[in-house]
Biotite code that builds the C-alpha atoms (Angstrom):
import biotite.structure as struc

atoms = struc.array([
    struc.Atom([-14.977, -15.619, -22.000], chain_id="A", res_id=1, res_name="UNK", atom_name="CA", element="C"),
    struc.Atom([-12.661, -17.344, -19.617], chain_id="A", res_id=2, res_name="UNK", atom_name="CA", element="C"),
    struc.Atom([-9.559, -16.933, -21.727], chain_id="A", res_id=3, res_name="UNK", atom_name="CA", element="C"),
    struc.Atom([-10.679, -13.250, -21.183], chain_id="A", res_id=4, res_name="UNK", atom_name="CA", element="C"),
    struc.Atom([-11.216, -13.326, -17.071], chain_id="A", res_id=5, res_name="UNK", atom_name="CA", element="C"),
    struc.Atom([-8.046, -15.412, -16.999], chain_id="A", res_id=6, res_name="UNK", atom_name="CA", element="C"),
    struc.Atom([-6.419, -13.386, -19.247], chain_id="A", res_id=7, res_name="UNK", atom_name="CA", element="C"),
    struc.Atom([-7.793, -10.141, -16.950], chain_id="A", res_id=8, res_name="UNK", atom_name="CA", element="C"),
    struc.Atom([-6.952, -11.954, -13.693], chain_id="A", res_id=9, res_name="UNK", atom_name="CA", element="C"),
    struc.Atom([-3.007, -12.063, -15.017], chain_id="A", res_id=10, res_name="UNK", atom_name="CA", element="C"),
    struc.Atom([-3.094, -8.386, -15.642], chain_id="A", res_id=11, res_name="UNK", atom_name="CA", element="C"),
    struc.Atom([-4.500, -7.276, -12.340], chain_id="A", res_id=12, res_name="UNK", atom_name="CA", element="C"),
    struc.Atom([-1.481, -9.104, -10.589], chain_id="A", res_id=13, res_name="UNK", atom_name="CA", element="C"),
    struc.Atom([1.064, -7.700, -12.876], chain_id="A", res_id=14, res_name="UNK", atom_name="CA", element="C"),
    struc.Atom([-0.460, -4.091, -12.367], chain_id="A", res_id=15, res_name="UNK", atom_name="CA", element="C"),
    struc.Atom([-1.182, -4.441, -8.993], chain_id="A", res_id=16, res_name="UNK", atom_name="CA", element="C"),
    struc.Atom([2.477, -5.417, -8.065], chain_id="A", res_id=17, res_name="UNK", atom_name="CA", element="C"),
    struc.Atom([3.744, -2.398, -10.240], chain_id="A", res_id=18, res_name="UNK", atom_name="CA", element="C"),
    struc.Atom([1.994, -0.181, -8.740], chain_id="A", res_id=19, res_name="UNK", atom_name="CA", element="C"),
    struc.Atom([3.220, -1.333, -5.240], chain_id="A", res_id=20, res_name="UNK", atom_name="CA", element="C"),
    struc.Atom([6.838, -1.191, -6.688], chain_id="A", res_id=21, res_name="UNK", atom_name="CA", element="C"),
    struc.Atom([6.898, 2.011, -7.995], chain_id="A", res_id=22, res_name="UNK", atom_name="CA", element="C"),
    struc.Atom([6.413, 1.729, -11.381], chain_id="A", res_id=23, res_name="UNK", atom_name="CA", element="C"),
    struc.Atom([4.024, 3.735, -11.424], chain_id="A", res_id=24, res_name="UNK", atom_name="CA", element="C"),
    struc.Atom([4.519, 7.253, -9.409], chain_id="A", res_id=25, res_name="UNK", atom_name="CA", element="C"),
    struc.Atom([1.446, 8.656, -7.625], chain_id="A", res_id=26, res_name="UNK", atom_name="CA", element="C"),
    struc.Atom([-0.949, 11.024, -10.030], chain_id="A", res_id=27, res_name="UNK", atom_name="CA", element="C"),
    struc.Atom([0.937, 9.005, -13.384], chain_id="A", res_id=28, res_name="UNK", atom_name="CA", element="C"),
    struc.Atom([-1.587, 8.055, -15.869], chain_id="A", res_id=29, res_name="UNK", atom_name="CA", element="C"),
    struc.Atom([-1.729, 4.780, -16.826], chain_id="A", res_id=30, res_name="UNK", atom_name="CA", element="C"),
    struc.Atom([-2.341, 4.118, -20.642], chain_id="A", res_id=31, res_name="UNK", atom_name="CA", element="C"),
    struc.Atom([-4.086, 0.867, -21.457], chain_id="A", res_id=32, res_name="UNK", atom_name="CA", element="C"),
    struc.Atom([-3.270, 0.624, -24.965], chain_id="A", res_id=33, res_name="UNK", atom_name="CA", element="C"),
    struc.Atom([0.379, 0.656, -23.715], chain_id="A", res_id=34, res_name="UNK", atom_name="CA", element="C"),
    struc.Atom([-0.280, -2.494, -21.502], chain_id="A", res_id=35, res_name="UNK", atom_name="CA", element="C"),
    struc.Atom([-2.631, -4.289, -24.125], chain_id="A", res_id=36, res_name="UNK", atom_name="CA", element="C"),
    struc.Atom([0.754, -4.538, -26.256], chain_id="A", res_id=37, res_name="UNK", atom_name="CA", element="C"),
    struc.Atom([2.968, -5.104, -23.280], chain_id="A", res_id=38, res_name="UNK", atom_name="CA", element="C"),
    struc.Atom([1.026, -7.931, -22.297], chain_id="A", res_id=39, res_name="UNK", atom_name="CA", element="C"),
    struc.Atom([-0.101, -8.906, -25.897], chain_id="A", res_id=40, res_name="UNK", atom_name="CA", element="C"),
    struc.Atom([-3.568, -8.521, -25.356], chain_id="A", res_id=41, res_name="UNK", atom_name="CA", element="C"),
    struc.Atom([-6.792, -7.250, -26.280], chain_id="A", res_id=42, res_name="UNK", atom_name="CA", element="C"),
    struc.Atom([-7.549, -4.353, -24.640], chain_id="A", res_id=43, res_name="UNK", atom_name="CA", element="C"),
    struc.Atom([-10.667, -5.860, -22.987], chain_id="A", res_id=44, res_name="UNK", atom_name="CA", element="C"),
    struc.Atom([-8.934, -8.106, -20.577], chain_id="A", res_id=45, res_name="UNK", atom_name="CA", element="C"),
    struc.Atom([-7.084, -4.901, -20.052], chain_id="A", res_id=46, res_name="UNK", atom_name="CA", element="C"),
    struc.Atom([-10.002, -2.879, -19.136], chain_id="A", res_id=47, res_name="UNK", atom_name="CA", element="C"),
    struc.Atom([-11.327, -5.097, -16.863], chain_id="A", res_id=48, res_name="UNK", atom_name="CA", element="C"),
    struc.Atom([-8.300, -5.205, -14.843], chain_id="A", res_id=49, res_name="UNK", atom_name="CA", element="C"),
    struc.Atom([-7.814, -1.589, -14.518], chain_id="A", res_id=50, res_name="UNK", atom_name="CA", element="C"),
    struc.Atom([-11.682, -0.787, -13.163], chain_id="A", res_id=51, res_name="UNK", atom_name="CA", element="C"),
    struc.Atom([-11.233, -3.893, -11.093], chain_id="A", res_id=52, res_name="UNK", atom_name="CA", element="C"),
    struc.Atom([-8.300, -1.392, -9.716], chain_id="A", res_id=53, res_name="UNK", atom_name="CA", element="C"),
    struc.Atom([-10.525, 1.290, -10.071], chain_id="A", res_id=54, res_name="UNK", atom_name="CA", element="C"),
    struc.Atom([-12.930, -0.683, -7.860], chain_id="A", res_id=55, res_name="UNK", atom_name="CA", element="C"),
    struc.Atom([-10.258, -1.721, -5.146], chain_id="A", res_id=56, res_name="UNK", atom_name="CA", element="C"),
    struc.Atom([-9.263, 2.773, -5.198], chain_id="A", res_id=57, res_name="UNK", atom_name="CA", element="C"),
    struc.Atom([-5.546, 2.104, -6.591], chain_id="A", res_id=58, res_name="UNK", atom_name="CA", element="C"),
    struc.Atom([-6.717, 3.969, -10.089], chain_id="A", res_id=59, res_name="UNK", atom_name="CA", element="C"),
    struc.Atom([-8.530, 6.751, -10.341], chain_id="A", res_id=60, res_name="UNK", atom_name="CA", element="C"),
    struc.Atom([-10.524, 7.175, -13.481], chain_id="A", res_id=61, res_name="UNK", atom_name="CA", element="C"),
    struc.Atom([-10.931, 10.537, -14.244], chain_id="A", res_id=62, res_name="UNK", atom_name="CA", element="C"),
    struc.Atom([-13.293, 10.783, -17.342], chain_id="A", res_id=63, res_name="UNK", atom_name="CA", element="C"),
    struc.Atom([-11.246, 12.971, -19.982], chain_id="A", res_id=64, res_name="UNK", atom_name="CA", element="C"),
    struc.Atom([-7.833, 12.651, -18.780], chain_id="A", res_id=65, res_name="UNK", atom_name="CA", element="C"),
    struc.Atom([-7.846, 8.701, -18.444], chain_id="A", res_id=66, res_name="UNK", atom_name="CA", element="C"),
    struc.Atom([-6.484, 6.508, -15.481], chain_id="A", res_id=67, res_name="UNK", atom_name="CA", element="C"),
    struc.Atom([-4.068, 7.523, -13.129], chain_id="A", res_id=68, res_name="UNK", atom_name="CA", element="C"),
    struc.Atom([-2.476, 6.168, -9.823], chain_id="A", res_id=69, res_name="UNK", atom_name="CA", element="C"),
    struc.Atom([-4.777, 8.663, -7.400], chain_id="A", res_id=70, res_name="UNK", atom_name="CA", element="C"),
    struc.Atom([-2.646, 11.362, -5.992], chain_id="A", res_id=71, res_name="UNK", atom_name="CA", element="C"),
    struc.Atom([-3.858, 12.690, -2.933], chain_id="A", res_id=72, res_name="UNK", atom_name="CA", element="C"),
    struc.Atom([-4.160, 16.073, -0.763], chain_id="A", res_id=73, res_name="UNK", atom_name="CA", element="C"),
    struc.Atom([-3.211, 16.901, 2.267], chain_id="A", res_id=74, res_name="UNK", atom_name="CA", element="C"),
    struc.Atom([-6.966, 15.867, 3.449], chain_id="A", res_id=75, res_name="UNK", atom_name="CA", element="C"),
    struc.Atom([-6.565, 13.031, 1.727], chain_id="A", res_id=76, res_name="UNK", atom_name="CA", element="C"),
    struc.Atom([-3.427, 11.686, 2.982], chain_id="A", res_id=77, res_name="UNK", atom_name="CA", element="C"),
    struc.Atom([-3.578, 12.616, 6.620], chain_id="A", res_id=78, res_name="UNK", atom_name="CA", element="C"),
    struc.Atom([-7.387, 10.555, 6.705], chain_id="A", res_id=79, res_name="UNK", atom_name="CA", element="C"),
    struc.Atom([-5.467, 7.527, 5.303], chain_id="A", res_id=80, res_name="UNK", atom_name="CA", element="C"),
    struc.Atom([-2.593, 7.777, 7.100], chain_id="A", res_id=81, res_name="UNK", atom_name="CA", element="C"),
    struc.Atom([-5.424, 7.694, 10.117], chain_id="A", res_id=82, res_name="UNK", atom_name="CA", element="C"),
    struc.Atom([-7.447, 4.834, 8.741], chain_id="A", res_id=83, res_name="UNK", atom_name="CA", element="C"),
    struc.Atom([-4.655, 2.718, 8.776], chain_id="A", res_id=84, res_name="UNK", atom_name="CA", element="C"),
    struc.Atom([-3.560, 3.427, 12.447], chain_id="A", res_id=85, res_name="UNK", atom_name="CA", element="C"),
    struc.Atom([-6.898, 2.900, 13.519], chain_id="A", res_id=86, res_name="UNK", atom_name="CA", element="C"),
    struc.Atom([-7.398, -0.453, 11.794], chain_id="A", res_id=87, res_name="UNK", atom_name="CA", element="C"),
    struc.Atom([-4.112, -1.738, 13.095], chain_id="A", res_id=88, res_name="UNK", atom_name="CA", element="C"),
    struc.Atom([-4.955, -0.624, 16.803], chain_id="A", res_id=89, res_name="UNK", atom_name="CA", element="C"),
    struc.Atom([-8.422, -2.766, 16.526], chain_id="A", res_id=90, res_name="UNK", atom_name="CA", element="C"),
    struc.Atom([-6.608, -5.574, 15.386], chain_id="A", res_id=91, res_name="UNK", atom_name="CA", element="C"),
    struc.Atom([-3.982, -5.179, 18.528], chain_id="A", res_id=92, res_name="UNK", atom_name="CA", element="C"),
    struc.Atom([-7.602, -4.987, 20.696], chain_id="A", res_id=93, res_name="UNK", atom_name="CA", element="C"),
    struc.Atom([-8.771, -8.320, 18.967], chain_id="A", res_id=94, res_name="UNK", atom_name="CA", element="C"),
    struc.Atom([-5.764, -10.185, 19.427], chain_id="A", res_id=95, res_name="UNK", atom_name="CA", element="C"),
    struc.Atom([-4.063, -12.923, 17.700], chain_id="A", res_id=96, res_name="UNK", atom_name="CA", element="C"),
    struc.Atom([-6.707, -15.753, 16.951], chain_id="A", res_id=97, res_name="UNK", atom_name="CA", element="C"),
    struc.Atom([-5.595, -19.028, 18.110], chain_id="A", res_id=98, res_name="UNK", atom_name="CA", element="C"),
    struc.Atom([-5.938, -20.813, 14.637], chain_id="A", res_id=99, res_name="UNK", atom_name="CA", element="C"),
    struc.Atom([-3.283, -17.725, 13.298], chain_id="A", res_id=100, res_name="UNK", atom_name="CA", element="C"),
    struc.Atom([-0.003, -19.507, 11.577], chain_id="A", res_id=101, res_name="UNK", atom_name="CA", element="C"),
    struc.Atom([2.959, -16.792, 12.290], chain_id="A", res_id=102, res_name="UNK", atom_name="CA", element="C"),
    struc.Atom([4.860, -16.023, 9.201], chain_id="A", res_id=103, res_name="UNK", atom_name="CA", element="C"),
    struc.Atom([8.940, -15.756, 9.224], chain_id="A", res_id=104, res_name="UNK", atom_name="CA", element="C"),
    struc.Atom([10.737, -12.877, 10.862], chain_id="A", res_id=105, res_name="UNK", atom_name="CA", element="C"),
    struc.Atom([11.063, -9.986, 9.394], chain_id="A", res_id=106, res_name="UNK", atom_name="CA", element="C"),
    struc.Atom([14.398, -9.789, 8.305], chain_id="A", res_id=107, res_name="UNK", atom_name="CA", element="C"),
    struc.Atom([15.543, -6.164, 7.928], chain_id="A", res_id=108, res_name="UNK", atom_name="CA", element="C"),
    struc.Atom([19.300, -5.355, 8.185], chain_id="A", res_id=109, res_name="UNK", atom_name="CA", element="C"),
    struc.Atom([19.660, -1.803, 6.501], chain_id="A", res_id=110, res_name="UNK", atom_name="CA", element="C"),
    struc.Atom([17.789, 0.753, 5.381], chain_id="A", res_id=111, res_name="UNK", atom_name="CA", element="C"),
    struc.Atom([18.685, -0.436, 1.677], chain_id="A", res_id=112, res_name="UNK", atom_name="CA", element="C"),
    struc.Atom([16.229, -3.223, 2.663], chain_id="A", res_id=113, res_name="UNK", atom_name="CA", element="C"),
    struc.Atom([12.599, -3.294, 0.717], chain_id="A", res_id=114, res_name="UNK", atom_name="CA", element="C"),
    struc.Atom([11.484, -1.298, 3.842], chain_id="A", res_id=115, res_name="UNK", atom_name="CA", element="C"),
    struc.Atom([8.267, -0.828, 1.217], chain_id="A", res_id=116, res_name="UNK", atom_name="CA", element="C"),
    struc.Atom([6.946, -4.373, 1.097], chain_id="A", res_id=117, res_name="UNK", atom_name="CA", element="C"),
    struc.Atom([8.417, -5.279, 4.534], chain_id="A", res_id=118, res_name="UNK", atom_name="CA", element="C"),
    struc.Atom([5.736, -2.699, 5.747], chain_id="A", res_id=119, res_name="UNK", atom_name="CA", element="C"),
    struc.Atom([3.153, -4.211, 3.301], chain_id="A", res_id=120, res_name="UNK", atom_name="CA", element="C"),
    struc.Atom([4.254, -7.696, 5.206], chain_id="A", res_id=121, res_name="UNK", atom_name="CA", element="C"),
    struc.Atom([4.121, -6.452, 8.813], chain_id="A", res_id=122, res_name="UNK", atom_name="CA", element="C"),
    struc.Atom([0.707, -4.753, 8.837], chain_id="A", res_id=123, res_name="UNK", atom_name="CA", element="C"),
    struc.Atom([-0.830, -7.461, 6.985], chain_id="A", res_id=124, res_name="UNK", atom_name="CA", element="C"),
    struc.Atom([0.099, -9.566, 9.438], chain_id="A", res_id=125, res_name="UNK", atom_name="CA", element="C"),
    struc.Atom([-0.870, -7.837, 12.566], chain_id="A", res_id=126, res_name="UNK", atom_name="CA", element="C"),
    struc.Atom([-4.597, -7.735, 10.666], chain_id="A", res_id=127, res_name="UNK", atom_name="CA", element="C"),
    struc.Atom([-4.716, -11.023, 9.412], chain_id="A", res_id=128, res_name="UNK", atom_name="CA", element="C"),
    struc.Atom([-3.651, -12.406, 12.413], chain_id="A", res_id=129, res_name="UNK", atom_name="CA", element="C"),
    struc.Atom([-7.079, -11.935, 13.854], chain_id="A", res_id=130, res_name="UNK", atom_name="CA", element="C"),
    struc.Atom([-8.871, -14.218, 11.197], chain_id="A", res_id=131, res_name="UNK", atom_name="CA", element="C"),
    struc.Atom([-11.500, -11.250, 10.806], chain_id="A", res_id=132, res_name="UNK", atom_name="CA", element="C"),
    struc.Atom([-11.692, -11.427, 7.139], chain_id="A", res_id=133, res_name="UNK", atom_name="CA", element="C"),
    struc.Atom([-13.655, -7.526, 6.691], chain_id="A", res_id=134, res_name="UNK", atom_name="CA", element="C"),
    struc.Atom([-10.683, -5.784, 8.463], chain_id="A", res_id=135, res_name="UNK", atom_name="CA", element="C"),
    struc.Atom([-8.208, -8.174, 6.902], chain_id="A", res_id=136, res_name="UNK", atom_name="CA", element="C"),
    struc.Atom([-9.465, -6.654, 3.763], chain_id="A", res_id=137, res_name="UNK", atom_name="CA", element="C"),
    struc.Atom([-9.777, -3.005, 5.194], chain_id="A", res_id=138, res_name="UNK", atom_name="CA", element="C"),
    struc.Atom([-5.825, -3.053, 6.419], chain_id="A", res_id=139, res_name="UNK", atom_name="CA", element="C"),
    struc.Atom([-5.214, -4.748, 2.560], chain_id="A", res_id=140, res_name="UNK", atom_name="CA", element="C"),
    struc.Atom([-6.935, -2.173, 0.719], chain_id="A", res_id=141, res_name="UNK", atom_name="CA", element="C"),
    struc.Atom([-5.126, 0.566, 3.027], chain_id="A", res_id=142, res_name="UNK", atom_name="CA", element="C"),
    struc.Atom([-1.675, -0.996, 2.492], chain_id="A", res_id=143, res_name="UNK", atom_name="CA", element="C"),
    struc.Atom([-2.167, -1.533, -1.428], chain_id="A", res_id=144, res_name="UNK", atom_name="CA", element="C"),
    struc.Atom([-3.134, 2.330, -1.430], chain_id="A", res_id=145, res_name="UNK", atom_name="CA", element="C"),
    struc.Atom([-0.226, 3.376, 0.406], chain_id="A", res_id=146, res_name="UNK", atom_name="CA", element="C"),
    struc.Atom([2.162, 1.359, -1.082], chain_id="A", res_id=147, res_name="UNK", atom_name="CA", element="C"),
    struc.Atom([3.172, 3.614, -3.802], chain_id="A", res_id=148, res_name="UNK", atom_name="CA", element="C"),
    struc.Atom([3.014, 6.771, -1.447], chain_id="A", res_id=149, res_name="UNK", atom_name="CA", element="C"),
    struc.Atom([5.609, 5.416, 0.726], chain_id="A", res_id=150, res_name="UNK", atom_name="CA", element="C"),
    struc.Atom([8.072, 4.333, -2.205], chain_id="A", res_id=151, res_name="UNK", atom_name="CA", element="C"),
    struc.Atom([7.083, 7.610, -3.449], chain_id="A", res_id=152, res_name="UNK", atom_name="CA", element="C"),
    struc.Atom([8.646, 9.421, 0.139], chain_id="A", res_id=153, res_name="UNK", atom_name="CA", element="C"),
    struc.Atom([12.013, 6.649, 1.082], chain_id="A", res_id=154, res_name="UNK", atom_name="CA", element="C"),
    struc.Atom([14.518, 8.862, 2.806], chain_id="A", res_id=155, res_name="UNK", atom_name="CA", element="C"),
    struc.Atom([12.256, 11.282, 4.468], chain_id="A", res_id=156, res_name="UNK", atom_name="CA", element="C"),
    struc.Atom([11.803, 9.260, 7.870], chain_id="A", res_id=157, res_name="UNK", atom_name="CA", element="C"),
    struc.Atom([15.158, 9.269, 9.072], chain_id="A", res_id=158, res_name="UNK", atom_name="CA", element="C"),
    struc.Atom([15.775, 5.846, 10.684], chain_id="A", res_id=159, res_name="UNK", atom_name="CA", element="C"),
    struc.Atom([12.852, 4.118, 8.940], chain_id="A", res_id=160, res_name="UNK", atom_name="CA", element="C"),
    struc.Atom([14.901, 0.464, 9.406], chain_id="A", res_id=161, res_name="UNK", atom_name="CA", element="C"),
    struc.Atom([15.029, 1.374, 12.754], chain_id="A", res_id=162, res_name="UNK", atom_name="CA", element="C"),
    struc.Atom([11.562, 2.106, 13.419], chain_id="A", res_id=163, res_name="UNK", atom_name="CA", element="C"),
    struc.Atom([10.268, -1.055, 11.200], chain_id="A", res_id=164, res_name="UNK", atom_name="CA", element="C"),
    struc.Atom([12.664, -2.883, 13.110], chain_id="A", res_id=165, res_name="UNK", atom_name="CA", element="C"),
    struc.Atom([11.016, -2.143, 16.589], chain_id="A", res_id=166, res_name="UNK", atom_name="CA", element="C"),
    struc.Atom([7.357, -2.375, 15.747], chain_id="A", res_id=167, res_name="UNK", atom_name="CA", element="C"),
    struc.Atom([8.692, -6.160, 14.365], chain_id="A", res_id=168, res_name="UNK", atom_name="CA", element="C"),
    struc.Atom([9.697, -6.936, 17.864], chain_id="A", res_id=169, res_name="UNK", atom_name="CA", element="C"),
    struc.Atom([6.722, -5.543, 19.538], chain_id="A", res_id=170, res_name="UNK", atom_name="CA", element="C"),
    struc.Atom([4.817, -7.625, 17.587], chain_id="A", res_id=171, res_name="UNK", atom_name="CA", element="C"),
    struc.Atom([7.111, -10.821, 17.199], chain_id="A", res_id=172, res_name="UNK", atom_name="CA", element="C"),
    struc.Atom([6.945, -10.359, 20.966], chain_id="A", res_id=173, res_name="UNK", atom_name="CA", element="C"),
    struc.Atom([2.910, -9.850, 21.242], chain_id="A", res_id=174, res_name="UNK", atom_name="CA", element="C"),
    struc.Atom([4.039, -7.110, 23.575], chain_id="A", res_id=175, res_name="UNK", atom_name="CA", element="C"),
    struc.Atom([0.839, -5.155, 22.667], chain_id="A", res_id=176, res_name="UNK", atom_name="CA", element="C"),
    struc.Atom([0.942, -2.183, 24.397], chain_id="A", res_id=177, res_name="UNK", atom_name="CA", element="C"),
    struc.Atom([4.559, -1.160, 23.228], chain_id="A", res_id=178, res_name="UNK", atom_name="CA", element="C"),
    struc.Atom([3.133, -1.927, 20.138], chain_id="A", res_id=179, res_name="UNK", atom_name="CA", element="C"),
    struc.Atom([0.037, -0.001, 19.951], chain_id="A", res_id=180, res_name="UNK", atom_name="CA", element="C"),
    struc.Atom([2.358, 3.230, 21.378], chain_id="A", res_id=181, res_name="UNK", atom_name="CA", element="C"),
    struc.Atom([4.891, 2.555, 18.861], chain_id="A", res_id=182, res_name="UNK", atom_name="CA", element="C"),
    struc.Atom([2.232, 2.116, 16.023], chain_id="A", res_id=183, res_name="UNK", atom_name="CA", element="C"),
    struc.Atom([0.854, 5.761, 17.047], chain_id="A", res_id=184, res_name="UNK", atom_name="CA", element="C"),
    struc.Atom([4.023, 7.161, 16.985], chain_id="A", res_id=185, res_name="UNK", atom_name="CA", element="C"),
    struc.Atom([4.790, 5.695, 13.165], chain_id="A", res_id=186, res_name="UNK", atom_name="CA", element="C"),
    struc.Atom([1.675, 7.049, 12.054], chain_id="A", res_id=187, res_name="UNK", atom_name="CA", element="C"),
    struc.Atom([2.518, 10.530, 13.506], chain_id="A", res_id=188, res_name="UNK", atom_name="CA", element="C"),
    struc.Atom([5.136, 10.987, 12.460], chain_id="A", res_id=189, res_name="UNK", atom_name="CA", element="C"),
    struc.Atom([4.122, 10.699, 8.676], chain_id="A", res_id=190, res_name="UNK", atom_name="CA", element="C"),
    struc.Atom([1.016, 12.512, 9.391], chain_id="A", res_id=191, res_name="UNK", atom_name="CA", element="C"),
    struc.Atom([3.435, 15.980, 10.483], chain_id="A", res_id=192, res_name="UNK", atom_name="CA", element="C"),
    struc.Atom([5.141, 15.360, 7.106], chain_id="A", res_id=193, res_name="UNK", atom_name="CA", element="C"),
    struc.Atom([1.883, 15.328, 4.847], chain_id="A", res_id=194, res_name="UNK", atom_name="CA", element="C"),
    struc.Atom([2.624, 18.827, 3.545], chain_id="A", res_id=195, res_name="UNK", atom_name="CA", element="C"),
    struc.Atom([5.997, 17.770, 2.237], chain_id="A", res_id=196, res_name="UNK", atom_name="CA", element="C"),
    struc.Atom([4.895, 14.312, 1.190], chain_id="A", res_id=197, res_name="UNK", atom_name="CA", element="C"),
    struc.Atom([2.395, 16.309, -0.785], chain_id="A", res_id=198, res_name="UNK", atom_name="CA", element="C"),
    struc.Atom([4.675, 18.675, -2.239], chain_id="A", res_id=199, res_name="UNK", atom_name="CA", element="C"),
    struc.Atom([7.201, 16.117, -3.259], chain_id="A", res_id=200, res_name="UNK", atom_name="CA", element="C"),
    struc.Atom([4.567, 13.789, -5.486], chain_id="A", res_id=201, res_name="UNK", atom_name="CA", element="C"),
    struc.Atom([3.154, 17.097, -7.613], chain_id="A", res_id=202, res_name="UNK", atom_name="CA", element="C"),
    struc.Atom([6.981, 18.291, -7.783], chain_id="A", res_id=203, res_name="UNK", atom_name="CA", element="C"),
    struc.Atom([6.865, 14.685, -9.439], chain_id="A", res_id=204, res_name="UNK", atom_name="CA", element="C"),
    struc.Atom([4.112, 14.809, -11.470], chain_id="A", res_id=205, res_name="UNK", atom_name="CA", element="C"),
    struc.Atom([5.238, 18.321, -13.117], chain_id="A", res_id=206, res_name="UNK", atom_name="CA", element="C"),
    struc.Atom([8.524, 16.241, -13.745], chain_id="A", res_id=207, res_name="UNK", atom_name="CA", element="C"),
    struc.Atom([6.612, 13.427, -16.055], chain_id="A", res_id=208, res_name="UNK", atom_name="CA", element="C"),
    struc.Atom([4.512, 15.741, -17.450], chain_id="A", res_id=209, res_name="UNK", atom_name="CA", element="C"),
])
């Protein structure tokens, strides 16, 4: 059994980071036999890894059609986009707890940059910074599920290195308020383009299909 959980544990992390890469596009369905033989597994280590995803809301497991990476509406995607502004702006109100380690600078010198994970990097931060675990969690959960919907849309925000780039030094800076604005305005901005963000992941999906 713990050759199994091990063995499960291993293909969370490999599935997890593909899905934050872009392996996997959103509304792709994810075939578990297929990863049983990647990995050279059973396909019950396999299992448990993908409802353990399932669990977490970065598959969606719909019955007849199998496991795909969720691919949300318009609805959908502007609530998230919301939930994850209004996490981040209760972790400016909290503050930066006084046991918080800072990480390294953000180093981001083009938009060729991994503007993707440098996100993931910068938002985890801000929320783990306040050493409350819950919305830690809430802002990783958020990130994970956004993850593949902003590889999914690089090179709609014009200036995205730019933007990155700024909310970096608000934070580096703890200049909250600047921060807070400039956090509003990122998530604004991608809220106004949820119809074309939309549009652009089923124009996907009808390509894989």
């Amino acid at each position: 059994m713990d050759a199994i959980h091990s063995k499960s544990a291993f293909v969370y992390g490999e599935v997890r980071r593909a899905l934050q890469s872009g392996r996997y596009a959103p509304g792709q369905r994810i075939d578990p036999s297929g990863l049983a033989a990647e990995f050279n597994t059973s396909p019950t280590p396999v299992r448990l890894a993908l409802y353990r995803l399932v669990g977490e809301g970065l598959i969606a497991d719909h019955a007849r059609s199998g496991l795909h990476v969720p691919l949300l509406t318009e609805v959908a995607l502007r609530d998230l986009y919301d939930w994850m502004e209004r996490l981040l702006l209760m972790a400016c109100d909290i503050g930066v707890a006084r046991t918080f380690q800072p990480s390294a600078k953000l180093e981001i010198a083009s938009a060729d940059d991994d503007l993707v994970k440098l996100t993931w990097q910068l938002f985890d931060a801000i929320a783990r910074a306040t050493t409350h675990w819950s919305l830690h969690h809430a802002v990783k959960r958020a990130n994970d599920r956004l993850a593949p919907i902003r590889r999914a849309k690089k090179g709609l925000i014009e200036h995205a290195d730019e933007e990155l780039s700024q909310l970096d030094r608000h934070w580096r800076t703890r200049d909250i308020p600047s921060l807070k604005s400039a956090l509003r305005d990122y998530h604004e901005r991608r809220k106004q383009l949820v119809p074309t963000i939309v549009a652009l992941l089923n124009d996907r999906i009808d390509y894989l299909h």
